[in-house]
C-alpha positions in Angstrom: 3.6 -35.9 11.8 4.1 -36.8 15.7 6.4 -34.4 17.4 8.7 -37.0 17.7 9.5 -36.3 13.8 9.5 -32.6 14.5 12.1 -32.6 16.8 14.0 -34.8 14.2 14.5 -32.5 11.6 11.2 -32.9 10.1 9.2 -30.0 8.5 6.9 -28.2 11.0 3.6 -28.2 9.7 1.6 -25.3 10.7 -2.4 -24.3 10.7 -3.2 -23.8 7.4 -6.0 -20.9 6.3 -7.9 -22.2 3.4 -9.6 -19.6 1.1 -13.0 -18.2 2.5 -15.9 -20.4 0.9 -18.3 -19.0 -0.3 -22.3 -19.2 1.4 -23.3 -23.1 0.7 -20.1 -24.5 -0.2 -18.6 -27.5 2.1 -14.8 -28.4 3.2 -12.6 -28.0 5.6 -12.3 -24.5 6.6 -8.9 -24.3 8.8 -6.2 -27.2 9.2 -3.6 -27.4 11.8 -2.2 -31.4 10.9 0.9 -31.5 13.5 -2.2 -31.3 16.1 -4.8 -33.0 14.1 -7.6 -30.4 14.3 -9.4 -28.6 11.9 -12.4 -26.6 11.4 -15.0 -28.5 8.9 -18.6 -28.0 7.1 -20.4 -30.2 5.4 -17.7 -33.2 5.4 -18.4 -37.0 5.3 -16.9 -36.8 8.4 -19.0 -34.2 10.3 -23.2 -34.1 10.5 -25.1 -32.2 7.4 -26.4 -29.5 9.5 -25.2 -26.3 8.2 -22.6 -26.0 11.4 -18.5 -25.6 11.9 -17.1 -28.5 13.4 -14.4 -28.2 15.1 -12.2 -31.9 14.9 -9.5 -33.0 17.0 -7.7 -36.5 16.1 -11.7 -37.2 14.3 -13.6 -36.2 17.8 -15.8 -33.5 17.4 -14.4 -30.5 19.9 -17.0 -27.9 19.4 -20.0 -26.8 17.4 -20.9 -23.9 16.0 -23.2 -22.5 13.6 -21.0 -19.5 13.7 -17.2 -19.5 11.4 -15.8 -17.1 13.9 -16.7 -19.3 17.3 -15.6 -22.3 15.6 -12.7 -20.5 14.6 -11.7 -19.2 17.4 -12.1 -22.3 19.5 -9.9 -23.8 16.8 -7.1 -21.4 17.4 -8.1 -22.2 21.7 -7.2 -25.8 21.0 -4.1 -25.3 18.9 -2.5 -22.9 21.4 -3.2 -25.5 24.4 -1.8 -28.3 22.0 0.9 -26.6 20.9 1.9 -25.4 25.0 1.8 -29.3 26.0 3.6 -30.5 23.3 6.6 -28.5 24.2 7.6 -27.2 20.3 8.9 -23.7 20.3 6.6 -21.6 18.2 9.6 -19.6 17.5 12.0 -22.1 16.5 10.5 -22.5 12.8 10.6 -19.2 12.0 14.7 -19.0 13.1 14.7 -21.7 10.9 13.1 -19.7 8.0 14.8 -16.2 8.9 18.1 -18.5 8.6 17.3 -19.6 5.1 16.4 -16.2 4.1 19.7 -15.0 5.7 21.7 -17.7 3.6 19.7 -17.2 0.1 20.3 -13.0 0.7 24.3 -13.7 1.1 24.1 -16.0 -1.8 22.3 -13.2 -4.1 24.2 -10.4 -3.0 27.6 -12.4 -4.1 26.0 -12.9 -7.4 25.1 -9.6 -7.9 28.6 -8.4 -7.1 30.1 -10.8 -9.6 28.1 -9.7 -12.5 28.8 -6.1 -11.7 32.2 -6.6 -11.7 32.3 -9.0 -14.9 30.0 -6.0 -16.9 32.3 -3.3 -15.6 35.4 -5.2 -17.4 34.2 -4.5 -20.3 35.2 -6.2 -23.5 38.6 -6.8 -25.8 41.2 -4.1 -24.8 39.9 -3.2 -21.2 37.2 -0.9 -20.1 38.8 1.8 -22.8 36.8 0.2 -25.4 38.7 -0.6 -28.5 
């Protein structure tokens, strides 16, 4: 998604942690797909030589035979590509707080009409004929 969709309306789509793999098993390791990077092992797309590769747009960035160098020349990259591509980092989560905000008014007014509906009580009033 170019940030030309972003600032549309579109979804933001944020770097993704995939589960820890285990020693000897291949895959991406971290994804952030508005900025094309990720962090890769043992991929058709990267050499078969044990090491992290970090991608960005399918150019390999950095090397590392080390997760948490490749890791944290991941996060390098994404903070420089998110500062030059002018998206507010905090925009997405007012957008989320928002949501929250709306779906907490909703519940509440739910929960206040089924109070009231169970305090009513049945035929004859709240005396209970």
């Amino acid at each position: 998604m170019s940030p030309a969709e972003v600032e549309r309306g579109g979804l933001v789509a944020s770097d993704r942690y995939l589960p820890s793999m285990a020693d000897g098993d291949q895959g991406v390791v971290r994804k952030a797909a508005l900025f094309g990077l990720t962090v890769e092992i043992g991929t058709p797309d990267v050499p078969a030589d044990g090491r992290f590769h970090v991608r960005q747009h399918g150019v390999t960035e950095y090397s590392s035979a080390n997760k948490e160098l490749a890791v944290a020349q991941f996060e390098v990259l994404r903070d420089a590509a998110k500062a030059s591509s002018g998206i507010d980092p905090q925009d997405r989560l007012k957008k989320e707080q928002g949501f929250r905000d709306i779906l907490a008014v909703r519940g509440e007014a739910t929960r206040r009409r089924v109070s009231q509906e169970q305090s009513k009580g049945g035929k004859g009033g709240r005396s209970g004929v």
